[in-house]
N, C-alpha and C positions, 0 to 999 in steps of 0.2 A: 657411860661417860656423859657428864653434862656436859652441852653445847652453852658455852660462854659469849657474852653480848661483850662488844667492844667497840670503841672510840679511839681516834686517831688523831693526834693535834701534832700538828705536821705534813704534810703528804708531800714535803721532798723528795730528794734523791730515796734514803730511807724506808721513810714513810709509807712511798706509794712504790716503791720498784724492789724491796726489800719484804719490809714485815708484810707488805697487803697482798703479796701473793700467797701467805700460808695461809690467807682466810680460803684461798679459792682451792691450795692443796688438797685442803684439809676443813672441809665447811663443814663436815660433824664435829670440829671441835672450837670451831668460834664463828662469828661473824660480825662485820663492823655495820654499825647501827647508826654512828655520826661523826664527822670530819669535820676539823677547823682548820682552814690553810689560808691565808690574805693573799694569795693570789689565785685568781680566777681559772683558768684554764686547768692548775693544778687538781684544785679543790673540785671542781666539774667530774673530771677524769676519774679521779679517787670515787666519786659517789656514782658516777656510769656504772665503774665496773663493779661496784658493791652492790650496784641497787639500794642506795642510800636518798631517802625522798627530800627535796628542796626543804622541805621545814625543817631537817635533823643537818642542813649544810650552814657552818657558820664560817662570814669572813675573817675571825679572830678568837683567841683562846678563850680570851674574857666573856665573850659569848656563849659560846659552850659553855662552860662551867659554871655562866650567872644561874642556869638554867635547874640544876642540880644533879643529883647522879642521875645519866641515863643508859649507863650498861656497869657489867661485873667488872669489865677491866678497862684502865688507860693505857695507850700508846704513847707515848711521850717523846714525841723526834722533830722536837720546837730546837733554832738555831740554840748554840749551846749558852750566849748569856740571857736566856729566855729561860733556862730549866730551874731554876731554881726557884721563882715566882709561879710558874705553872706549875712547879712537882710540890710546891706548899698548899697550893690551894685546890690541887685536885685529892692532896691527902685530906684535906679538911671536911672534901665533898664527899669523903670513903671512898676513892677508888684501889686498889690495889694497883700497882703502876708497873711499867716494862718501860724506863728509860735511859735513853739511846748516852751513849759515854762520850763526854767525861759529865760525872754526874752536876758536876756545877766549876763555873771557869778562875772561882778562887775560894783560896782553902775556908775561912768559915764557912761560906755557905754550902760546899759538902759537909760538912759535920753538923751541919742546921739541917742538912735534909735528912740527914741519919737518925740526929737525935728527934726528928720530927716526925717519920713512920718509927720508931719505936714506943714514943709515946701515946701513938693513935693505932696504935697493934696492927698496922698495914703493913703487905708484902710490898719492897721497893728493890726492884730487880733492875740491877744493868746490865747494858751487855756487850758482857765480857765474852764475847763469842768464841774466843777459840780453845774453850774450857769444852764445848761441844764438836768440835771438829775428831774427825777419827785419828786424824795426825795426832793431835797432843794429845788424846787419850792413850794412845799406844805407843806413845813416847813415856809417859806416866806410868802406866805397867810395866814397863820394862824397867823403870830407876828405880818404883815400889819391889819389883822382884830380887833385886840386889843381885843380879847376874855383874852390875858394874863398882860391887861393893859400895867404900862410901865415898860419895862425892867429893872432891876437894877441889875442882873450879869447874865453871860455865863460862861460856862465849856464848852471846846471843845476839844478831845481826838483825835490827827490821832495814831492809834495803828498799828505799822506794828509784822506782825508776825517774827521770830524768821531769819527763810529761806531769806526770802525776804531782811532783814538788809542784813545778810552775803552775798548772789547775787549781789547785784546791788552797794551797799554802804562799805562792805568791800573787796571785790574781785571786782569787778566789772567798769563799768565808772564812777561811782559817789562817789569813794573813797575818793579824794581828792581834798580839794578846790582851787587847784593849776589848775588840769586840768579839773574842772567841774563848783561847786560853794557851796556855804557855804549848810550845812546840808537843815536850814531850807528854803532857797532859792530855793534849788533845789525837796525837797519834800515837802512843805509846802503854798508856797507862794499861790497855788489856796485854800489854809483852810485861810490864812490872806483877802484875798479875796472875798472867801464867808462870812465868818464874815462883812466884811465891807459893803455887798453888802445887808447880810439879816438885819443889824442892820441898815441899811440907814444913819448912821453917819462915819464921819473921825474921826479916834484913836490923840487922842494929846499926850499922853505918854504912853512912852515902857521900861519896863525893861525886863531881861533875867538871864536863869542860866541854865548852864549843859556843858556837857564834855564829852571826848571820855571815859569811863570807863572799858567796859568791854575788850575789844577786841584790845589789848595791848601786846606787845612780853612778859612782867612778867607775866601774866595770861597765858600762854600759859600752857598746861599740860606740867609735867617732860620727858623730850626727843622725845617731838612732834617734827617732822623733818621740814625741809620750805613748803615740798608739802606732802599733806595726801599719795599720793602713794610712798612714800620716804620709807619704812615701817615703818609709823607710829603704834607706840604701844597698840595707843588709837580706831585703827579701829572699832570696833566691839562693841565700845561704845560710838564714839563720835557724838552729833547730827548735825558735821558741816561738818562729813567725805562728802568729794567731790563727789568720785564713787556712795555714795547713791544716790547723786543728778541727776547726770550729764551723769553716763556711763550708758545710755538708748538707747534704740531705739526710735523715733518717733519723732511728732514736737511739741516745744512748744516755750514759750519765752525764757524760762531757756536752753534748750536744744540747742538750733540755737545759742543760746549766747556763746557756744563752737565750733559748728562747725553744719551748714546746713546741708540735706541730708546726714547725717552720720550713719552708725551704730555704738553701742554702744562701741564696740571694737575702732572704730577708735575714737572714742571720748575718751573712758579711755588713750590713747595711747596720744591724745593732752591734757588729764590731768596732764599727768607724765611727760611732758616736757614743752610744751610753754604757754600753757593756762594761760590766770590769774585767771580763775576757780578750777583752780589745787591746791592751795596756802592754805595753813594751814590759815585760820580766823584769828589766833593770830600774822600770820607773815605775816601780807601785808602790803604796803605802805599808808593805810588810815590815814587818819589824820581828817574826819568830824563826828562831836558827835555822840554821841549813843541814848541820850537820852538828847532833852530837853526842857525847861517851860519856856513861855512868860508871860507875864504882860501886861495887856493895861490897860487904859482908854481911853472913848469916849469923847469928843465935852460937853455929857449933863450929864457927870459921871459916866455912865454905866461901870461899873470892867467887864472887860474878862482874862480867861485862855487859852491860847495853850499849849497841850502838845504832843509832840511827842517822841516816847519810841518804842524801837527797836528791845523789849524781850517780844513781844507776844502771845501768842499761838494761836491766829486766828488774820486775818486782819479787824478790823473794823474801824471805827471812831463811836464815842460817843457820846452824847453833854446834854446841861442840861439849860434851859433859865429859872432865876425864876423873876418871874415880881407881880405888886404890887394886881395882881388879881387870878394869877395862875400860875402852872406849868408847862413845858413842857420837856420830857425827849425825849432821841432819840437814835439810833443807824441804822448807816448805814453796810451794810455787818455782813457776820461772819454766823454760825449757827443760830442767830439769826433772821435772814432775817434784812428786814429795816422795821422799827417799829417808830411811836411814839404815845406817850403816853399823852394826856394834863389832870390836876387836877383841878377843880375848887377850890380856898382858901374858897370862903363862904357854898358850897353845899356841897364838899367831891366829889363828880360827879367823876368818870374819864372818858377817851375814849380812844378809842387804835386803831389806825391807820396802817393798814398793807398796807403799800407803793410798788407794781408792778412795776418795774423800768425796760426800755425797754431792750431786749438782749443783745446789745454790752455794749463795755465797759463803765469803772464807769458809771454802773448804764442809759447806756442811754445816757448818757453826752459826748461820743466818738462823735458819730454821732450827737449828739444835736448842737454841736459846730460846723461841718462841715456845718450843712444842715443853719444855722445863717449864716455864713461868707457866703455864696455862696448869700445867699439872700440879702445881705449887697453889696456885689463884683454886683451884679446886680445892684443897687442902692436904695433897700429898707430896712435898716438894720431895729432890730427889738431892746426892751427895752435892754435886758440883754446883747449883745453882749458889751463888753467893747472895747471902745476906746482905744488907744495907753495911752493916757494919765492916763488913770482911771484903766489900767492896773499897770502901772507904780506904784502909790501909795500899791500895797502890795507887791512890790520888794523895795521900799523907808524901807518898814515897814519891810522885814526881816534882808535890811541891817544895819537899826535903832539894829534890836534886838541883830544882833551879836557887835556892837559894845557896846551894852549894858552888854551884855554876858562878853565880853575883858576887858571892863574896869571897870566893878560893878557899873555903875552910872545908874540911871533915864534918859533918853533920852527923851528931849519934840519935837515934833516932827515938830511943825511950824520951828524953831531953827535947827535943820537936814535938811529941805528941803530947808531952805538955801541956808546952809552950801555948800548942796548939788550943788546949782544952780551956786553961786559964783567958787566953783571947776572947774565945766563944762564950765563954763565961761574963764577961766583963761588958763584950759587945750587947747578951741578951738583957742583962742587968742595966743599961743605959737606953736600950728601948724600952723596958720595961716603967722606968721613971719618965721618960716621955710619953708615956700614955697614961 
């Protein structure tokens, strides 16, 4: 097996706590050779633990990449409206790429980046992780096996828990689809995904519905200030107060997301002032949903649900396949572990399946996705890694669903991808004459 040289442009949450431990898993089969990250302390840490020498550390992508290709493969887990000017000009540079979803935060520029490694024969792999998870692989066997005959609806729940909305979605990078990308783009698009993937059919209509609701400056409690340490009144009983969160000692994703190697003290201290983790819930600059419900049909009829909903009390996803032979229930994460459950319709029978899903993240699926792309970056890719293209189709479908969403109509989806093509067509042909 050849050991693969790699590069990292990002070393966030991702970046550095994610993919950068399968170099150390797994250091016969890659190793990172150079990182770009504009802030300090990250960019440092990332190259510690790689053994990455000051002259291969750069404070910016454009850096890195002035420079030329300097390994087999890229990393790609730059903030999401960064991807799409880094994933052009690192294909330009030949890297074959591994980046982090949604592949870009409006619809041309995923189809720009599509059509852009297909024209430069580069591997462009996102990750859609939970195509590598042992859950939805053995969820997948089991509907290919036709124990549950044929499909004729899905329920499928991503629940996030309560915490996790307010981090990341209302304080956080993925507040607003100005600087990130639509609600369900952004946390979604690998559930549009897997559905497309476990159901082996394309969706031909989308509808949508839902809205930012809860988390709105008129909901705010009576004389909640802008930042919980303002003296908020509500301290002592609010479940979004910041200090419960955040002014800790130790490392986590939540904790780093305020300030690295910190103690608790110096983190309360960037809560009361610059943080955007400091931010009263009710007063932040978000503007992406809270909660909301898709609509599909398939190709051969099959009715599917997405729901995504923001006021959880644990993180799971759910799901529910009922077909013309039997049942199948399911739940990944939570208290509950990952479970599922099949009913036979004519015996009564059930079985219950307790799914072991390997240590890293989602389920396995962190690493599942690396250890694929590197084998692909080799040149043997394997069934599930999706293509550029076939990744594309459930970013097509969540920004089918938001325009669904905007305007209350049915969206058929042959009709969108058009739409979609003639756009990108028109846009390259108008840069084309300005140059």
């Amino acid at each position: 097996m050849k050991r693969l040289s790699a590069v990292m442009l990002g070393a966030g949450n991702r970046g550095l706590l994610t993919y950068g431990p399968y170099a150390h898993a797994h250091p016969e089969e890659q190793e990172f050779v150079a990182v770009a990250e504009p802030q300090q302390e990250r960019r440092e840490r990332f190259a510690r633990e790689h053994g990455i020498p000051p002259q291969r550390q750069y404070d910016s992508w454009e850096s890195l990449l002035a420079v030329g290709k300097l390994a087999d493969v890229l990393f790609n887990c730059t903030q999401d409206q960064l991807h799409t000017v880094t994933t052009l000009t690192a294909l330009n540079a030949g890297y074959d790429i591994l980046l982090e979803k949604p592949m870009a935060h409006n619809l041309l520029d995923n189809m720009r980046l599509v059509r852009a490694a297909e024209k430069r024969g580069r591997l462009l792999a996102t990750c859609h992780v939970l195509r590598y998870t042992a859950f939805f692989q053995t969820l997948r066997d089991i509907l290919r096996s036709g124990r549950l005959g044929r499909i004729v609806n899905v329920d499928h729940r991503e629940n996030l828990i309560f915490w996790h909305m307010a981090h990341s979605f209302e304080r956080g990078n993925w507040c607003t689809e100005a600087q990130s990308a639509p609600m369900l783009l952004a946390k979604c698009c690998h559930d549009l995904d897997i559905l497309g993937w476990l159901l082996g059919r394309r969706f031909t209509l989308v509808s949508s519905f839902g809205s930012l609701t809860a988390f709105r400056p008129e909901h705010a409690p009576p004389d909640a200030p802008l930042r919980c340490t303002d003296g908020c009144p509500h301290a002592d009983n609010c479940k979004f107060y910041a200090p419960r969160f955040y002014a800790k000692d130790g490392d986590s994703f939540m904790l780093n997301a305020v300030a690295m190697n910190a103690s608790a003290d110096e983190r309360l201290e960037l809560l009361a002032s610059s943080s955007p983790y400091g931010r009263c819930v009710w007063h932040c600059d978000n503007t992406v949903v809270d909660h909301q419900t898709v609509a599909l049909e398939t190709e051969d009829g099959t009715t599917v649900t997405l729901i995504m909903q923001g006021h959880g009390f644990e993180e799971c996803r759910t799901m529910r396949y009922d077909g013309t032979l039997g049942t199948l229930q399911a739940r990944l994460g939570g208290a509950g572990g990952n479970k599922i459950t099949l009913r036979d319709h004519f015996s009564g029978n059930s079985e219950c399946i307790d799914v072991q899903d390997a240590a890293s993240g989602h389920g396995g699926g962190d690493f599942g996705i690396v250890a694929a792309f590197l084998q692909a970056a080799r040149g043997t890719p394997d069934r599930d890694l999706p293509t550029a293209r076939e990744s594309l189709e459930s970013h097509l479908l969540a920004f089918a669903a938001e325009e669904a969403r905007n305007s209350r109509k049915v969206i058929k989806m042959d009709r969108f991808r058009r739409r979609a093509e003639k756009a990108l067509k028109r846009e390259l042909e108008r840069e084309l004459k300005k140059n």
